[in-house]
C-alpha positions in Angstrom: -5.4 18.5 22.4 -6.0 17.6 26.2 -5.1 20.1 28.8 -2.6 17.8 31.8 -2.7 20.9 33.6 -6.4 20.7 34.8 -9.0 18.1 36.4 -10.4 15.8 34.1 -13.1 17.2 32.0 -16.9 16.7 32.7 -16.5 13.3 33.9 -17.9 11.8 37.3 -16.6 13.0 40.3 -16.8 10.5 43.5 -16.0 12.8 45.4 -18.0 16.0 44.5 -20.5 15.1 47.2 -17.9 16.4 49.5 -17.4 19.6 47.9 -19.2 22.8 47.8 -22.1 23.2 45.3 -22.4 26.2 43.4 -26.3 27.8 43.1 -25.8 28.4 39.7 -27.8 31.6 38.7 -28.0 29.9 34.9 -26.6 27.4 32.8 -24.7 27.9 29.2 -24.0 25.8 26.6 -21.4 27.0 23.8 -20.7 25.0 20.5 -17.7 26.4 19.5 -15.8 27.4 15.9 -13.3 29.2 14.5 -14.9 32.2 13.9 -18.1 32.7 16.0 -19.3 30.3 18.4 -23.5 29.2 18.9 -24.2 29.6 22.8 -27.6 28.3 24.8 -28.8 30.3 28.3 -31.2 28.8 30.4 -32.3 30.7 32.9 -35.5 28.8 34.8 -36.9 27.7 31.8 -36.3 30.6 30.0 -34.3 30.1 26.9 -32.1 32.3 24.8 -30.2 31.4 22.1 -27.0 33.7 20.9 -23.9 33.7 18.6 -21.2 35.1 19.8 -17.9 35.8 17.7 -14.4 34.6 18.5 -13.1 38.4 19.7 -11.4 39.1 22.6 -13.8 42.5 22.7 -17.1 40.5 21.9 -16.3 37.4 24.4 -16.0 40.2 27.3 -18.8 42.1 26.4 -20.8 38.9 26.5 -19.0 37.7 30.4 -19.9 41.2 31.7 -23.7 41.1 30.3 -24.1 37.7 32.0 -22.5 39.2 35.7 -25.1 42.0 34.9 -28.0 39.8 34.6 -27.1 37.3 37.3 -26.2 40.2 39.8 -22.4 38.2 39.6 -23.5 35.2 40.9 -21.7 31.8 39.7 -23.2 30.5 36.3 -22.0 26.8 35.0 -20.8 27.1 31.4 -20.2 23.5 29.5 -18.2 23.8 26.1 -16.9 21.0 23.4 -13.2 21.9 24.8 -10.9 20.5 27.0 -8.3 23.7 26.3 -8.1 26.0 23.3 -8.5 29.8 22.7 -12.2 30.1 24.2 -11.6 28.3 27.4 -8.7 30.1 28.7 -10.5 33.0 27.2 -13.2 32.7 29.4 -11.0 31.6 32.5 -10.6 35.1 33.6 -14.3 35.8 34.5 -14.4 34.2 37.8 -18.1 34.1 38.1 -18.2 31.6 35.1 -17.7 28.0 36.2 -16.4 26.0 33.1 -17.0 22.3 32.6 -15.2 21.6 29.1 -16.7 17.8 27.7 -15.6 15.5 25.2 -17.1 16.2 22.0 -17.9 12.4 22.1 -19.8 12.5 25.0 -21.6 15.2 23.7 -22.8 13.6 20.4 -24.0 10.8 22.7 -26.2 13.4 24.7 -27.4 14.8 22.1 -28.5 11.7 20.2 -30.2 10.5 23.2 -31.8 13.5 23.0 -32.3 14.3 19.4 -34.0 11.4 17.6 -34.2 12.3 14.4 -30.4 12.5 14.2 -30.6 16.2 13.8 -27.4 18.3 14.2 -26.7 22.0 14.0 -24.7 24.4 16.2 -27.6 26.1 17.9 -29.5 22.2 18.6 -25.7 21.6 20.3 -25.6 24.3 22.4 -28.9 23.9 23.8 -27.9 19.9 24.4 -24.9 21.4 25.9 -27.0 23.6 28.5 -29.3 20.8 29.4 -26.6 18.5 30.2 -24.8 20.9 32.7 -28.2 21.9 34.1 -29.4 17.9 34.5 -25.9 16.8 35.9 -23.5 19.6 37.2 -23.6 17.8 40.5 -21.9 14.5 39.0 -19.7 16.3 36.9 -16.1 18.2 38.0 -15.9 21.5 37.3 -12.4 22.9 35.5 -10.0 23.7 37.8 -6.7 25.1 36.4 -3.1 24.4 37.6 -0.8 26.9 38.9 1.0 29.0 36.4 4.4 27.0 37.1 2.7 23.4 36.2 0.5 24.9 33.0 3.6 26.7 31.9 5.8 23.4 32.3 2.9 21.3 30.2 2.9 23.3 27.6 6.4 23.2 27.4 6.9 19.3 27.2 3.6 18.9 25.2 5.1 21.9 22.3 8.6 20.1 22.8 7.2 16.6 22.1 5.3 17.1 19.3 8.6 19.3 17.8 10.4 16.1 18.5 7.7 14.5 16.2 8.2 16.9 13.6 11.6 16.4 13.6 11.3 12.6 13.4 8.4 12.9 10.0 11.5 15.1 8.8 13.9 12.5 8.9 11.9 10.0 7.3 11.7 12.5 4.7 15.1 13.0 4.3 16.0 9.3 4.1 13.3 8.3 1.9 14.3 11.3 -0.8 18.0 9.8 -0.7 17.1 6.5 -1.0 15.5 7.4 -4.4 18.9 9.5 -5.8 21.7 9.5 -3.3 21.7 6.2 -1.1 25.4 6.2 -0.7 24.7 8.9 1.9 23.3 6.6 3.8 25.7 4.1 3.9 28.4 6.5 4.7 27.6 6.2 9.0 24.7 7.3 11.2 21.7 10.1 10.5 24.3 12.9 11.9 26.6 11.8 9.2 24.3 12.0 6.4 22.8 15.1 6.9 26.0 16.5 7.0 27.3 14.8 4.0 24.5 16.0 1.8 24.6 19.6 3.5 28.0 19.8 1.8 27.5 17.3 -1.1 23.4 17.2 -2.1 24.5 14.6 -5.0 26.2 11.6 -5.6 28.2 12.9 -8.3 29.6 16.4 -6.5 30.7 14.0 -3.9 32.9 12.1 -6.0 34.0 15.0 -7.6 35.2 16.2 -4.1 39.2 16.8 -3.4 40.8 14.0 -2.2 42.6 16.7 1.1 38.8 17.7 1.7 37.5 14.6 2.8 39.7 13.4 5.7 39.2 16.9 7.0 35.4 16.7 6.8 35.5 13.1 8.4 38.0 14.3 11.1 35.7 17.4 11.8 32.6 14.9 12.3 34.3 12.9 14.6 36.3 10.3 12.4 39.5 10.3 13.3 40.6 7.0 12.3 43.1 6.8 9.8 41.9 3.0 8.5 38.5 4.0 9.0 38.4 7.8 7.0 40.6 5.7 4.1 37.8 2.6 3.7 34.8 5.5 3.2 36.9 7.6 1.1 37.3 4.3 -0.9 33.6 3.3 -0.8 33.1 6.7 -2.0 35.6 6.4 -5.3 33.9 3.0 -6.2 30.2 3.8 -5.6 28.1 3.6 -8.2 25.3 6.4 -8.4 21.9 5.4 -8.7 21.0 7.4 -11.1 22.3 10.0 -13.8 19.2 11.4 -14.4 19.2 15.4 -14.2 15.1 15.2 -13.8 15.1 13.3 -10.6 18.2 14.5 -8.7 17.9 18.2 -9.2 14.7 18.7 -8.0 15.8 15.8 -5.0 18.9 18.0 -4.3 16.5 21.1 -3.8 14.1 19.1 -1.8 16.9 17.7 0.0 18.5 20.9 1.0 15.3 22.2 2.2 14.8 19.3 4.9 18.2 19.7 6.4 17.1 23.1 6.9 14.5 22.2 8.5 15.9 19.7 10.5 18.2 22.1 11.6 15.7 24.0 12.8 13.7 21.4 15.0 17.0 20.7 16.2 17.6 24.3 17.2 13.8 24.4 18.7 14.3 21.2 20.8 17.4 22.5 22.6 15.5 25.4 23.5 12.6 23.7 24.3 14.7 21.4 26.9 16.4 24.9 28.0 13.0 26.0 29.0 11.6 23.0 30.2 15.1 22.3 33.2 14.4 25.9 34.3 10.4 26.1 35.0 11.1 22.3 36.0 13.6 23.5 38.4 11.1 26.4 39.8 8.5 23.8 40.6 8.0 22.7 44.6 7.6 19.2 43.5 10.7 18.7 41.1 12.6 16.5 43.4 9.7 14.6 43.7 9.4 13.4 40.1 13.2 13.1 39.5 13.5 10.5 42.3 12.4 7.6 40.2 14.7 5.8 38.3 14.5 6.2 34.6 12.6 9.8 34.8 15.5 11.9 33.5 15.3 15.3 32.0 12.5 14.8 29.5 10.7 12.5 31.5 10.6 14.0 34.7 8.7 16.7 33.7 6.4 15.2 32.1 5.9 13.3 35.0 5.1 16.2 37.3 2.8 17.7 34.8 0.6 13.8 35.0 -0.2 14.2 38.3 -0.1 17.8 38.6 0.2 20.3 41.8 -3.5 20.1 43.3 -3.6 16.7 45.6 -7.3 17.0 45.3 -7.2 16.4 41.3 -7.2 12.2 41.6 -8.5 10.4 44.9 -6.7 7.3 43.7 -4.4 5.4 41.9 -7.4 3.8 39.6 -8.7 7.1 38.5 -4.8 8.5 37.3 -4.7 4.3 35.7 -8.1 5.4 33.7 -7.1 8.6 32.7 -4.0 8.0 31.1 -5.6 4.6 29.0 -2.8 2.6 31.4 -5.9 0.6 33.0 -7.6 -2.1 30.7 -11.4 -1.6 29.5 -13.4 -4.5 30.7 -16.3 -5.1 28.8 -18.8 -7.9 29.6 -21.7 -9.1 28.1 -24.2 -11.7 29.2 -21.4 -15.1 29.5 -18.8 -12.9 27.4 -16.3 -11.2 28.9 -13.4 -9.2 26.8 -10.4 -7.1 28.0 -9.1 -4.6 26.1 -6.4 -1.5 25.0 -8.0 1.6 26.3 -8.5 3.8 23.6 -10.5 6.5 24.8 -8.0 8.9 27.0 -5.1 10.8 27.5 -2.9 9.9 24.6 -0.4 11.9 25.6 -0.3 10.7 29.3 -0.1 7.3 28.4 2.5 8.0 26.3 4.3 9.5 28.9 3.7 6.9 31.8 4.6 4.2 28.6 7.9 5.3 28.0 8.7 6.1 31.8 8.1 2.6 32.7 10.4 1.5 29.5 13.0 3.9 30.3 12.4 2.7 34.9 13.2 -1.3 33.9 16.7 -0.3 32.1 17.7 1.2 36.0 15.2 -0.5 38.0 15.7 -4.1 39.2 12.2 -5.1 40.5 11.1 -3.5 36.7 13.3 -5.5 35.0 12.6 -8.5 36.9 8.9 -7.9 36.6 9.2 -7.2 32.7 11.3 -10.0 32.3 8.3 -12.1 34.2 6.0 -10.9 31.9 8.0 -12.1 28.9 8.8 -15.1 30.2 4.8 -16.0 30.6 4.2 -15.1 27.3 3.0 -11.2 27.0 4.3 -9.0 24.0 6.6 -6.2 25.1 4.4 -3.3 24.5 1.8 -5.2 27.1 4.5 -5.5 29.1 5.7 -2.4 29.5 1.7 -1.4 30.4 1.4 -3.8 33.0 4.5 -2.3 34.3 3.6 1.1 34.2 0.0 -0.1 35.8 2.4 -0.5 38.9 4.7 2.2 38.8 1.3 4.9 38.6 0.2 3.2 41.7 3.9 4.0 43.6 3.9 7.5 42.1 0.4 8.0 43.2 1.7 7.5 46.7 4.7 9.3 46.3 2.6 12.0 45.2 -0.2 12.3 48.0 2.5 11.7 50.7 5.0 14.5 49.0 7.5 11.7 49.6 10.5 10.9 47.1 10.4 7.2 45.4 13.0 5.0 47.7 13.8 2.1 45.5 16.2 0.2 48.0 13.1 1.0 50.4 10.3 -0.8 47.7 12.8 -3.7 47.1 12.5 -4.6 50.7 8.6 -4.2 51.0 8.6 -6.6 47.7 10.9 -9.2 49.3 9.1 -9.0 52.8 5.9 -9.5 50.6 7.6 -12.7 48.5 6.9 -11.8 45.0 7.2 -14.7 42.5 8.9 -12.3 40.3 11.7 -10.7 42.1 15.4 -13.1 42.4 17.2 -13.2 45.9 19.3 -10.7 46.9 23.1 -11.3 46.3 25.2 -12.5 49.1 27.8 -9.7 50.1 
């Protein structure tokens, strides 16, 4: 799980010439587990190995030995995460200057390294010390957000993947009454049927029901038509079940039950969840910024802000926020070969964010639409699309961002047309 909150994680930083180095006193590596975590300290060329265990007592014990030794000066500390228990665990000992990497660019180091292919935690750690040590000056050190913006992402990361949950829950649902109880399906929308079977888990209760009971339970779920209520309470008297047999829809009915329960409560969780989220969303300084844009509404807005972030310093340009969410294509050329490609390695979460955004922007945006529609029209696939128009729409928000300036769509419309994009139709007349 990726941490929007911070600066990307031990990756080159064009720009780090222009900030401060630290002297580091010493250099740490931690391979990290569960339970007890293998760490490296160079000091010179002094080595000592360690294992510290996951306790809040031990991991302070261990930051106050190292201030002892060092006499408090900075020391660079490079772990296998990008956010988890350890790093924010360590976050609150200011002399340790965290550089979380990609476990992936760490099994590279090490195997250029390592030739024999061997792998163990202490071998890691010590890889992990050596590559802070070699390249801290290329590398970006972790920088958290303010508390607003690392409260908000967790917020719309827990609420998404909730949303998720409740999704894989639904399937579950549906498939279980496909296999006993399909006429629940066929009686309206999802709504419908989970409240159908919260009332009636089988086929055969509901066609047992009183013939008074069902136009009330219709009416109370938002079917009020006379002619409408009478055709389901018909469907309903001339269904045929599925099955009669007490093996299958018992135990279905219990299972059954227990998902609308469930459901229920990722319901319950999400509505909270978007509570949450409009309040700290609302407390933020650059809120108006991110609701600007057309399409960013309640869930997407956030999730905008918490993209880019509060420090302006994070991303020096548009390319480098196009990279890290996996918008940007990978070019990969190789002698007369030249292939581009889906970025895979990134942010999946970003991209999914800045991918729906520009899906939602083209729905109220008429230069998206007109783009999108351009794109189809020449071919492209709608998911490639919807990339190549959220490609542009990082590159406004970028500049909205730096500048602190809300997104002006009749403003953009005007630089497009002044510009004569092939894309964009002529203005109505009045």
């Amino acid at each position: 799980m990726t941490d929007h909150s911070q600066s990307r994680t031990a990756t080159a930083a064009p720009e780090a010439a222009a900030e401060p180095q630290h002297a580091f006193a010493a250099f740490v590596g931690i391979d990290w587990a569960d339970e007890e975590h293998a760490v490296c300290v160079l000091d010179g060329e002094r080595l000592q190995r360690d294992v510290l265990p996951h306790t809040p007592e031990a991991i302070a014990a261990w930051a106050a030995g190292l201030a002892r030794d060092f006499g408090g000066r900075p020391v660079a500390v490079m772990l296998e995460q990008s956010r988890g228990a350890l790093l924010h665990a360590l976050l609150q000992y200011p002399q340790l200057v965290l550089f979380p990497i990609n476990p992936k660019q760490a099994a590279r180091y090490r195997e250029a390294l390592v030739h024999s292919g061997k792998k163990d935690d202490p071998t890691d750690a010590e890889c992990l010390a050596r590559f802070v040590r070699e390249h801290h000056r290329e590398l970006r050190a972790w920088r958290p957000a303010d508390s607003t913006t690392r409260q908000l992402a967790e917020l719309v990361e827990l609420r998404r993947k909730t949303v998720e949950s409740r999704k894989q829950t639904a399937q579950q649902l549906e498939a279980r009454l496909k296999q006993y109880f399909p006429l629940a399906l066929d009686l309206g929308d999802a709504a419908m049927a989970i409240a159908v079977v919260e009332r009636w888990p089988t086929h055969q209760a509901l066609a047992r029901a009183n013939p008074t009971t069902l136009p009330k339970f219709f009416a109370q779920h938002g079917r009020r038509n006379a002619d409408q209520v009478n055709e389901l309470i018909t469907r309903i008297r001339a269904a045929t079940p599925l099955t009669t047999d007490r093996a299958l829809i018992d135990p279905s009915a219990l299972a059954v039950k227990f998902l609308v329960k469930e459901l229920r409560v990722q319901e319950a969780a999400v509505a909270e969840f978007d509570a949450a989220i409009a309040q700290c969303f609302a407390a933020h300084p650059d809120a108006g910024l991110f609701r600007s844009p057309p399409g960013a509404g309640a869930a997407l807005a956030p999730r905008l802000l918490v993209a880019f972030g509060s420090d302006r310093s994070r991303f020096a340009t548009a390319d480098e926020v196009q990279a890290y969410s996996g918008i940007a294509p990978v070019t990969k050329r190789s002698g007369k070969s030249c292939l581009v490609a889906k970025r895979h390695f990134c942010n999946k979460f970003l991209r999914q964010t800045f991918h729906e955004f520009a899906d939602h922007a083209r729905k109220w945006s008429a230069w998206s639409k007109a783009f999108y529609d351009h794109l189809r029209a020449r071919g492209h696939r709608h998911h490639a699309a919807v990339r190549a128009l959220a490609f542009k729409w990082i590159r406004i928000l970028f500049r909205c961002w730096k500048d602190r300036q809300p997104y002006d769509e009749d403003r953009y419309l005007h630089q497009l047309r002044s510009k004569g994009v092939p894309y964009l139709p002529s203005p109505q007349p009045a």
